[in-house]
N, C-alpha and C positions, 0 to 999 in steps of 0.2 A: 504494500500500500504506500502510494509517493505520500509525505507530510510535508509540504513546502511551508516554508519559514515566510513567515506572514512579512507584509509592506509595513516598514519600523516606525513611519508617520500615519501609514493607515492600519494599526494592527488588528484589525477584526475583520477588515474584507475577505470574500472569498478566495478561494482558489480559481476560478473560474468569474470570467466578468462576462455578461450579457450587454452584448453589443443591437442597440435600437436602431438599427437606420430601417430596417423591414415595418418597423411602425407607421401608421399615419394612413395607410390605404396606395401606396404609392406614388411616383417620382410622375405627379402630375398636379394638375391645377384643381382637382376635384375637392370639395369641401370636409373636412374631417365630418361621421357621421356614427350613430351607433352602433353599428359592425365592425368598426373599427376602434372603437371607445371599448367596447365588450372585447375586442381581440388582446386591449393592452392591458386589461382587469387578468385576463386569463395568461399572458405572456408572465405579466409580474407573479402573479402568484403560483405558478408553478415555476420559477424560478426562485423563489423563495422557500417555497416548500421542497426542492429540492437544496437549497441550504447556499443557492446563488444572489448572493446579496449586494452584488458591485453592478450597475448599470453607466452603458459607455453611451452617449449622444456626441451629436456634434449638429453645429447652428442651422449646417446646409440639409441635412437628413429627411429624406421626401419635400424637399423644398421649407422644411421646421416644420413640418407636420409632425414628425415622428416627437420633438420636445410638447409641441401642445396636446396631442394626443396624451403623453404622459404626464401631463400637467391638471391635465383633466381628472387623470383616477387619484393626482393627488393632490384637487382640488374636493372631490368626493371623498375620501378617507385621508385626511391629513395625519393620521397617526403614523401611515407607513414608510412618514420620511423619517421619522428615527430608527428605525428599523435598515434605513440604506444608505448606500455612498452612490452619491450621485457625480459623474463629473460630463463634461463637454467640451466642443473641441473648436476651438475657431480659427479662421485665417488664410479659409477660403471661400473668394468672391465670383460670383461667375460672369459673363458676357450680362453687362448693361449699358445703357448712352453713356455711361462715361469710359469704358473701355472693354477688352476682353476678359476671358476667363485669367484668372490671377492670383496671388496671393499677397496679403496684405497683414503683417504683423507692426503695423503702425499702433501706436498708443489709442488714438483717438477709434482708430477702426475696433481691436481688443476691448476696449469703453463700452463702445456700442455696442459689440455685439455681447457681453457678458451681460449689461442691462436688458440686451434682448430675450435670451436664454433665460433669465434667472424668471423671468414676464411667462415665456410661455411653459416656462417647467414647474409654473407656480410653488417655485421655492424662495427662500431668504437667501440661502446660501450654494457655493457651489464645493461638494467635496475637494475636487482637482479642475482645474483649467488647462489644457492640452492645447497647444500648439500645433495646429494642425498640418502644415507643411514646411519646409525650409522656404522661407521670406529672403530670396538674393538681396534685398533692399532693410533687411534687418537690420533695429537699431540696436546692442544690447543693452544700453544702458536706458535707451527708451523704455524698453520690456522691463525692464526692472524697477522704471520709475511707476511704471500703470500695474504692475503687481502689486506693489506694495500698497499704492494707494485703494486697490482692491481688496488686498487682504487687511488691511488697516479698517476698512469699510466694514467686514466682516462680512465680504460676499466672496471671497473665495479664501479658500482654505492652504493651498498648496500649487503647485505651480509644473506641468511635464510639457513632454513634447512628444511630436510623431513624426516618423518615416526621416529621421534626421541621423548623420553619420557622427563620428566620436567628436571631429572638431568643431563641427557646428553647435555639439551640447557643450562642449569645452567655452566655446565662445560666448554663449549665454550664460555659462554659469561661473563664470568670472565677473561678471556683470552682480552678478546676485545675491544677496546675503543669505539666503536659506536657499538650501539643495532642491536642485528637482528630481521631481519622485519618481520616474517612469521615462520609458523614452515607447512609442508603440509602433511598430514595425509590423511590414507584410512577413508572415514566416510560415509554413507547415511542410508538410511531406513531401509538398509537389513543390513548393518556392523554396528553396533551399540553398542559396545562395548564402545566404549567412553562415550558414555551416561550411559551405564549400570551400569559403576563403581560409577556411582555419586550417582542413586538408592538404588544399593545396596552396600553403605558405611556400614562396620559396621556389615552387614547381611550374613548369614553363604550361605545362597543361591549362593552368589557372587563368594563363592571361586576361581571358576573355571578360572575367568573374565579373559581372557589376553591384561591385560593393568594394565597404574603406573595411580593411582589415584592422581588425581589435574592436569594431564597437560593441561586442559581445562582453569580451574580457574587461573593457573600458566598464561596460554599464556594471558589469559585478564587481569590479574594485569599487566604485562609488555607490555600491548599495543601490543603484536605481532598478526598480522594475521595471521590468520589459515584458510589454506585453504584446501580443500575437493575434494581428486582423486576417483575415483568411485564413482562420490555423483549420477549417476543415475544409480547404480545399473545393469550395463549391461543391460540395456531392463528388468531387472525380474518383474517389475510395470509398467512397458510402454510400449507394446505391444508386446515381444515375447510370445510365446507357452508355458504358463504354467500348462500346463492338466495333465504330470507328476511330479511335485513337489509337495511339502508338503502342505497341507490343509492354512497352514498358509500363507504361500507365493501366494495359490490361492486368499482366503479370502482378503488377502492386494490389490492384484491387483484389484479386484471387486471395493475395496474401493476407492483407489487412482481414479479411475476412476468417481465412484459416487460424490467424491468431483471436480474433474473438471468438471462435469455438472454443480452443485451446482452452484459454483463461477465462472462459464463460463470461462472457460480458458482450458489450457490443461496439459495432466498427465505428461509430464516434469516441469511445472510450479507446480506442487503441490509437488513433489521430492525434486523441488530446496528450494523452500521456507518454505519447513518443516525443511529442513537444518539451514535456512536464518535466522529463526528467533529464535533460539538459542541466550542467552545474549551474547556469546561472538562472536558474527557477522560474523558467517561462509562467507566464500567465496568461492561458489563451482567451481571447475574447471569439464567444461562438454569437454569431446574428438570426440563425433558422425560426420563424416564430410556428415551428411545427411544435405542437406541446410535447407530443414522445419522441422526440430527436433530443429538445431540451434534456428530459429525463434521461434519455437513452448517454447525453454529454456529461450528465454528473456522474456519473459512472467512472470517470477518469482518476478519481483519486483515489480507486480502490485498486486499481490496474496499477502496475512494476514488471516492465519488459525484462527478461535479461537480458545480457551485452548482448548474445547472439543475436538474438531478436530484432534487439534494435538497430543492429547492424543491419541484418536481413534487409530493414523496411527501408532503410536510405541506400543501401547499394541497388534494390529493385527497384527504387521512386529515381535513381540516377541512371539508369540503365547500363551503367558497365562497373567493373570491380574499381577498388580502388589504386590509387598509385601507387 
């Protein structure tokens, strides 16, 4: 059974974060309605009742449908925000009259849109504030002057980033007088990049790699959690239709499967936990708003590969042996 050692500023979230962008009815203009108010009652609470108590947003998510949607069941039962860590993700804008799709970690933009988030998520507070892409036009010391006066405010709590390499978190947190807590990255079976650069340190094989080598070890020397968006892979290992893909991605899925027989559990539980037991204590964020996939995903912390195993699943999700 993996125990991963809890987030040392958040220490009673799960092991497992539920990721919201599936909320809200969809990535259209349609009006939030009661099928979809009922959808995020029954999301939350079987994600609770299975003991997942960290929920991830961001400002853009069904156009912020998905935060008002959630805003709603915790405008109706306001008890179940003690009960949770809420965080969100801002700092990307998309094509409007003033320019194209972009990212924007400007103070005044960060402002705005935390005030907007905290409105439709009907909260006071926001557990984490996530940075949602690398801002080429970042200020650090900007970012640090609108945290503070955020966390001063008592509307956020803590302060991360996502899909950012070691130096760009180096960069901002030299800027900052309290650590940030998480950095959140694409990672699972099938993206695997981040692992590959550790393999092939050194190795001509490698070249092609696109990733900064050490942000893994980087994020485990400074205690920051790292958490994991795509960690199930779209369905590619867990039951969609894989008859036309590559031999490799066939073969994986056979497998991922043969091992949840094995360890009696199920193939989102061998996804998550291949993840999980990584030394630097992944924390995957799963998004499926299928209620028994949820279930079927907390399953992960009962599951412990062993090496072979986990070997098994990255040399087949890589298609050739190692170097």
């Amino acid at each position: 059974m993996i125990q991963l050692p809890l987030n040392k500023c958040l220490p009673n979230v799960s092991p497992l974060v539920y990721g919201c962008m599936g909320l809200g009815g969809g990535w259209n203009n349609n009006p939030i309605n009661d099928a979809d108010i009922k959808q995020a009652h029954q999301v939350i609470d079987t994600a609770l009742d299975n003991k997942i108590n960290y929920f991830d947003h961001a400002d853009i998510y069904t156009f912020g449908k998905a935060e008002q949607v959630f805003g709603k069941v915790l405008a109706e039962r306001p008890e179940l925000r003690k009960d949770i860590y809420l965080q969100t993700k801002c700092g990307i804008r998309f094509a409007d009259d003033l320019g194209p799709k972009r990212y924007d970690l400007s103070a005044q933009w960060i402002q705005t849109s935390v005030e907007k988030s905290l409105v439709q998520l009907n909260t006071e507070y926001l557990d984490v504030l996530v940075l949602h892409r690398p801002d080429p036009l970042m200020q650090p010391t900007e970012v640090a002057q609108v945290f503070n006066q955020l966390k001063n405010a008592g509307k956020v709590r803590f302060l991360g980033v996502s899909n950012m390499q070691q130096h760009q978190v180096q960069a901002l947190q030299q800027a900052l007088d309290a650590p940030l807590v998480l950095n959140q990255v694409e990672m699972s079976l099938h993206k695997h990049d981040w692992l590959d650069e550790t393999v092939y340190a050194g190795n001509q094989a490698g070249k092609d790699i696109n990733f900064t080598p050490g942000m893994m070890q980087y994020c485990q020397q400074q205690q920051m959690q790292i958490q994991a968006w795509g960690s199930l892979c779209q369905g590619l290992y867990s039951g969609i239709d894989v008859s036309n893909q590559p031999i490799a991605v066939q073969q994986t899925s056979r497998l991922v499967q043969a091992f949840a027989e094995q360890y009696h559990t199920t193939v989102e539980a061998i996804l998550l936990s291949w993840l999980m037991q990584h030394p630097s204590q992944i924390q995957p964020v799963i998004g499926t708003t299928n209620i028994e996939r949820i279930k079927a995903c907390s399953k992960a912390t009962q599951v412990s590969l062993n090496r072979e195993h986990w070997y098994a699943l990255y040399v087949s999700a890589k298609g050739q042996e190692l170097p």
